[in-house]
N, C-alpha and C positions, 0 to 999 in steps of 0.2 A: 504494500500500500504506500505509493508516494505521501511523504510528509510533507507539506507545505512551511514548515516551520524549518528546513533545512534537508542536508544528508538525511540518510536512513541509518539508522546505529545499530550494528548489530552486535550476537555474543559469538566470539568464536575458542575462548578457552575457558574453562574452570578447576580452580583446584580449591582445596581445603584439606584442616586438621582441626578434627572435632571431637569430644569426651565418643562419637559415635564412629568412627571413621576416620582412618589417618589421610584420607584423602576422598577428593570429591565424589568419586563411584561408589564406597563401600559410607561414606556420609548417606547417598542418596539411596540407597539399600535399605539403612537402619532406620531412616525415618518411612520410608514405604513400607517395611514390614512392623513397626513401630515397636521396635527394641531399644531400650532404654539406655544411657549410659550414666545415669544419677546413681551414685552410689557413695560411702562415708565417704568422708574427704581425709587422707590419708598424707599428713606432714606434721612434718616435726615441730615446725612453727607454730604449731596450735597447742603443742606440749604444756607450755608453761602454766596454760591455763583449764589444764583438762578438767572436766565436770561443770566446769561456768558457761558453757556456749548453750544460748538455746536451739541454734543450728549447726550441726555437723556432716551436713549430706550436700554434694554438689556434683557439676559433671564436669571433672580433672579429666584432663588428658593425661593417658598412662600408657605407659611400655611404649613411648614415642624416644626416638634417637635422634636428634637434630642433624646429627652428624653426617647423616643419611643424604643433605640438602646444603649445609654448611660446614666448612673446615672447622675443626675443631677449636684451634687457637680463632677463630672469628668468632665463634659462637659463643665463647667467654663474653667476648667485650658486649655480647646483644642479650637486652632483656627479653623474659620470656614472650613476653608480647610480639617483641618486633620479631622473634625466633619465629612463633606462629606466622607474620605477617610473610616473613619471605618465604616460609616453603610453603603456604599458600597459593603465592605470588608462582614461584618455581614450576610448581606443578600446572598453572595456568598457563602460562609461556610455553609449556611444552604441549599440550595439549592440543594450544590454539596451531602447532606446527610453526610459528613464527619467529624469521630469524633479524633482529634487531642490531647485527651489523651489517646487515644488507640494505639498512632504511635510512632516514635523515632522522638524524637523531635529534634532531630539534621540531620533529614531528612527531615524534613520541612522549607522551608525558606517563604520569600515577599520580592517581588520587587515594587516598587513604584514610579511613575513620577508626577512632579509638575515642570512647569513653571513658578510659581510667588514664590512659598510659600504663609509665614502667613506675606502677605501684608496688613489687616485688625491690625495685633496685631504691626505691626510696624508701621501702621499710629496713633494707638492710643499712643503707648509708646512716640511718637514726639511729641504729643496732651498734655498729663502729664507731660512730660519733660519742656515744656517751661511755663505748667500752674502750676505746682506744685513744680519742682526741681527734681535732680536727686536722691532721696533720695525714691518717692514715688513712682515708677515705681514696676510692680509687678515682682518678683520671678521667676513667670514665663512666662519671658517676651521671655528670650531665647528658650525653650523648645517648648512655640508657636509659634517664627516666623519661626523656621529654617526650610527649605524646608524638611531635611528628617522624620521631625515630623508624619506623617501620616504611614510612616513602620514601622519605630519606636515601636507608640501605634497599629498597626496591630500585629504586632511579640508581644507585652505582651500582649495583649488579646487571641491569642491566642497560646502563649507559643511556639512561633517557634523558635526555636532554631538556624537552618540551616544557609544557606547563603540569606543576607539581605543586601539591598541596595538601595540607590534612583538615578531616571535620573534626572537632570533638562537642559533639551537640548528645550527648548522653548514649541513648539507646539510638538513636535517629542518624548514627553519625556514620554511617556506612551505607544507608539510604540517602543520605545529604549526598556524598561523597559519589557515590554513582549517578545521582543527579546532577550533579555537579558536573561529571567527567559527560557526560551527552549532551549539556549543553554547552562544553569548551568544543566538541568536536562541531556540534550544530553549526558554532559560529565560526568554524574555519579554522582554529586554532591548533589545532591537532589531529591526526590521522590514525591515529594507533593509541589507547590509554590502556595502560593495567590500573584497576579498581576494585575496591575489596574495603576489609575492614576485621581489625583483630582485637582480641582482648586477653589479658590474663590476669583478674583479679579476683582469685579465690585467692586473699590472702588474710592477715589477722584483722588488718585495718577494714578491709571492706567487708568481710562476713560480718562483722562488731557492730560498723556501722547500721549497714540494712537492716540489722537484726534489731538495733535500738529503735530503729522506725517502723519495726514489726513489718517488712516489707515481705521476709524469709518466710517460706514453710517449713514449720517444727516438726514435719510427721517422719523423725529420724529414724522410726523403726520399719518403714513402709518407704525407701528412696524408690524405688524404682517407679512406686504411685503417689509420690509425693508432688509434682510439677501435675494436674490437672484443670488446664484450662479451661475454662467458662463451666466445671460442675460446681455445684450449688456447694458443696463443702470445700471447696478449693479455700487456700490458708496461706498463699504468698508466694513467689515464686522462686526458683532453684536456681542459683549462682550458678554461671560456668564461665569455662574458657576455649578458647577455639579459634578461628581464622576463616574467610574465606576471601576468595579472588577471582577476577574474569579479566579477558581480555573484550574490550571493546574496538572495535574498529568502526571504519564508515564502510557502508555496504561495497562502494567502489572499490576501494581499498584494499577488502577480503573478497572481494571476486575478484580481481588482479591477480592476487597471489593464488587463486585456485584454492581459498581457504575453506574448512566444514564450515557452513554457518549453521551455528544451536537454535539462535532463536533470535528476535529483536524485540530493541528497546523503544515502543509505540510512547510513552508517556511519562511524564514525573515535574513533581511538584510539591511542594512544602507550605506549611502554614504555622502560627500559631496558638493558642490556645488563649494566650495572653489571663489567663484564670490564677494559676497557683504556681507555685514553683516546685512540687513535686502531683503534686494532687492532678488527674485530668477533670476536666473540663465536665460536670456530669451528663449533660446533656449529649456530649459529644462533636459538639459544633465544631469545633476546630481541626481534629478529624473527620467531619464529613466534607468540609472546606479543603482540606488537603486530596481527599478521593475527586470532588466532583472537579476541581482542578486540574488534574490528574487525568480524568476524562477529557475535561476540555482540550485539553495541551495533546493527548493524542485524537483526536476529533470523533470521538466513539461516544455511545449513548449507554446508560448505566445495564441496557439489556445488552450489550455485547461482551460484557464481564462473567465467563461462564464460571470462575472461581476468586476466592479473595483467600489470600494467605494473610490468616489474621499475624498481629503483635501479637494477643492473646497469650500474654504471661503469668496468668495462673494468680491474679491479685483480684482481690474482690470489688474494688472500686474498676478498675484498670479496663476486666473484661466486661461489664456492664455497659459502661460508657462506649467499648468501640463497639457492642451491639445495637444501642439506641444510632450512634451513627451510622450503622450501614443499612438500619433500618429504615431511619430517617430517609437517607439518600436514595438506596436501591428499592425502597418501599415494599413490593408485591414481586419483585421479583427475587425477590432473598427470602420473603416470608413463607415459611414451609407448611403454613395451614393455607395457605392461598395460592399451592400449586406453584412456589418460586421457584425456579431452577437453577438459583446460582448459589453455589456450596461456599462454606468457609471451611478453614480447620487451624491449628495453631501444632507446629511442629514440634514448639517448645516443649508437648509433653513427654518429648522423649529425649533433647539434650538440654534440656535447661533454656536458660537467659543468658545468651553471649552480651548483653550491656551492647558496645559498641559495635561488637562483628553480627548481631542477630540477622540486621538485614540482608547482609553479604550471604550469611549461611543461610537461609532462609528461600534467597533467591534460588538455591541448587533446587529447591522444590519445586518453583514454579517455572522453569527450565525445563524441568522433568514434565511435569506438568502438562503441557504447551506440545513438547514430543514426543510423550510415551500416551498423552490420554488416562493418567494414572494422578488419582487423586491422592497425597499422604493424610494418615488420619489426625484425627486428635484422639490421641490415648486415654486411658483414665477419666471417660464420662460418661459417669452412670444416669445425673439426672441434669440438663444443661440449664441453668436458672441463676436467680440470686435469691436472698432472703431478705423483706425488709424489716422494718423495726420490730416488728412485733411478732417476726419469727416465719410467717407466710412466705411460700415458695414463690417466685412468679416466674415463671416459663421461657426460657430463651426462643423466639419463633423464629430460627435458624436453623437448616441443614448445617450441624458442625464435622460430618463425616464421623461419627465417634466408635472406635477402638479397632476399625478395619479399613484399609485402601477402599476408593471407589474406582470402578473404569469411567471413565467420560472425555471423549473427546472435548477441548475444549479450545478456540482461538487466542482466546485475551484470558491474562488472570492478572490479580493485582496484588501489590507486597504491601504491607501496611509496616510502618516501624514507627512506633511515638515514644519519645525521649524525657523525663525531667527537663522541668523548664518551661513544658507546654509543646514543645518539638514535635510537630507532625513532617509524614514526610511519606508519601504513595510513587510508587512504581509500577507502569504495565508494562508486562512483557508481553507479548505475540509470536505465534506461529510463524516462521519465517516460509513465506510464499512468493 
């Protein structure tokens, strides 16, 4: 479908490292067959305080090798985050088949989203600071924690010259950031963009934190059913850490090179909530203003959305709000007692809350999506609802796909990612035709 807003953006690589999947295929596996990867959270740094957490359940990435993707003495100097971000990165370059000393590398960029940063390398420099003095703190102390660490070393690995930049808009920041990257190519800026978004912050500071804002679910004896978005008993959502990446090009571009193209990027768009600074918006307005934007911007009508890949992170406030939105917005064609046909699901129930990389990860679903005809579900929903004050269930009126894959062809689906802050942020992918 010619865009009139510019090029046509397409995807031609993907990779990832997720608590699910050390890389994008066996990622898009676990969440189609809805195998869980939340389980206790297993480090030493949580020793000192054993028995005081009211949450100890997350989805760590384990039995991963960096080494596998980076030299060893490199991998020292990189926090775990930006470790994620490049062999994310890594595996999408290879994928897409694309070789970046053959191009102008000043037509190449990366764009990158993180949420926390290197929280791991600023908890330890606090850790030396008060045990050692300021004298023995490493070099590269800065270089690791800073959030735009991860573009950074993506652009000199692989010599991207172009335009480079990072989001850190909370959860929204890797939905920004591929927003971002289709409209640097829209405008002629770039030809080639690696895009993604990483995180790694199950650490003390951050499980502590969320926990004091009761944001976690405490159901430590049931991880693997503890992340259940939009059921009526859902109690907060499950910390993780992860990566994912794509290459974008402009349609020209990866037909030139005779590239596979996955799918294209029809739409995107952002909004704010301008309400609370963690709270959404109850209503939802500011995420149904991000969707119908979102539409707009790829020139589609809310009935050509044949899925939405919800945020839907397993919080009580969180998933109600983005249901009044898409209800609001898609009205009778979401509403499942009215014969709607457009499905949601939230993949979250089975790796957690990537924080910053949700969107990146999230996208391998709707990818799939788009060219398999394969819906991922939402795990762990026995009754899809809220409760309000006085204890009464009221009914989510949403196809949420719950506990099994669907088949369904479908053209367009949509990525939802909302952030602290009020950060909305919609993505449509498309069938590439």
């Amino acid at each position: 479908m010619p865009n009139p807003n510019g090029p046509r953006i397409v995807i031609t690589g993907m990779g990832a490292i997720t608590n699910i999947g050390h890389n994008a295929r066996d990622t898009w596996a676990a969440m189609r067959d809805g195998r869980s990867g939340i389980t206790t959270i297993e480090s030493s740094d949580f020793t000192p305080w054993a028995g005081k957490w009211d949450t100890t359940i997350g989805g760590q990435v384990k039995n991963w090798d960096p080494s596998s993707v980076i030299e060893f003495r490199e991998a020292k100097r990189l926090d775990r985050f930006t470790l994620f971000g490049v062999a994310a990165a890594v595996e999408a370059v290879g994928h897409s088949g694309i070789d970046f000393s053959k191009l102008d590398a000043e037509r190449c960029g990366v764009i990158f989203g993180s949420g926390i940063g290197g929280i791991t390398t600023i908890e330890e420099g606090k850790d030396t600071l008060l045990a050692k003095g300021p004298s023995r703190l490493s070099p590269f102390t800065v270089p690791r924690l800073m959030p735009n660490a991860a573009a950074g070393n993506v652009s000199i690995r692989f010599g991207l010259k172009g335009p480079a930049s990072t989001h850190a808009t909370a959860c929204a920041s890797s939905g920004h950031s591929m927003g971002d990257a289709v409209h640097t190519m829209r405008r002629g800026e770039a030809d080639v963009m690696v895009v993604g978004g990483t995180e790694a912050a199950i650490s003390p500071i951050c499980v502590a934190s969320f926990s004091v804002m009761r944001a976690l679910s405490t159901r430590n004896d049931d991880p693997t059913r503890a992340s259940r978005p939009f059921d009526v008993d859902r109690d907060g959502f499950v910390l993780a850490e992860g990566a994912a990446a794509f290459v974008l090009e402009t349609e020209a571009h990866a037909r030139a090179r005779g590239a596979v193209i996955l799918a294209e990027v029809v739409g995107v768009a952002n909004s704010s909530d301008a309400y609370h600074i963690t709270a959404p918006d109850p209503n939802g307005s500011g995420a149904a203003r991000s969707m119908r934007w979102a539409l707009r911007d790829a020139h589609l009508n809310t009935t050509d959305i044949g899925y939405i890949n919800a945020h839907g992170t397993s919080t009580p406030l969180g998933d109600k709000a983005e249901v009044e939105a898409v209800l609001t917005l898609f009205g009778d064609h979401a509403r499942k007692s009215r014969g709607g046909t457009c499905l949601m699901s939230s993949t979250k129930s089975v790796h957690g809350h990537c924080l910053g990389a949700s969107g990146a990860v999230e996208t391998i679903a709707c990818v799939h999506a788009v060219r398999e005809g394969i819906i991922a579900p939402t795990m762990n929903l026995q009754t899809p609802g809220t409760r309000d004050e006085q204890g009464q269930i009221n009914l989510f009126d949403v196809d949420l796909v719950p506990n099994s894959a669907r088949n369904k062809g479908v053209r367009y689906v949509m990525n939802n990612t909302f952030g602290f802050g009020g950060h909305n942020c919609s993505i449509i992918i498309g069938r590439y035709e």
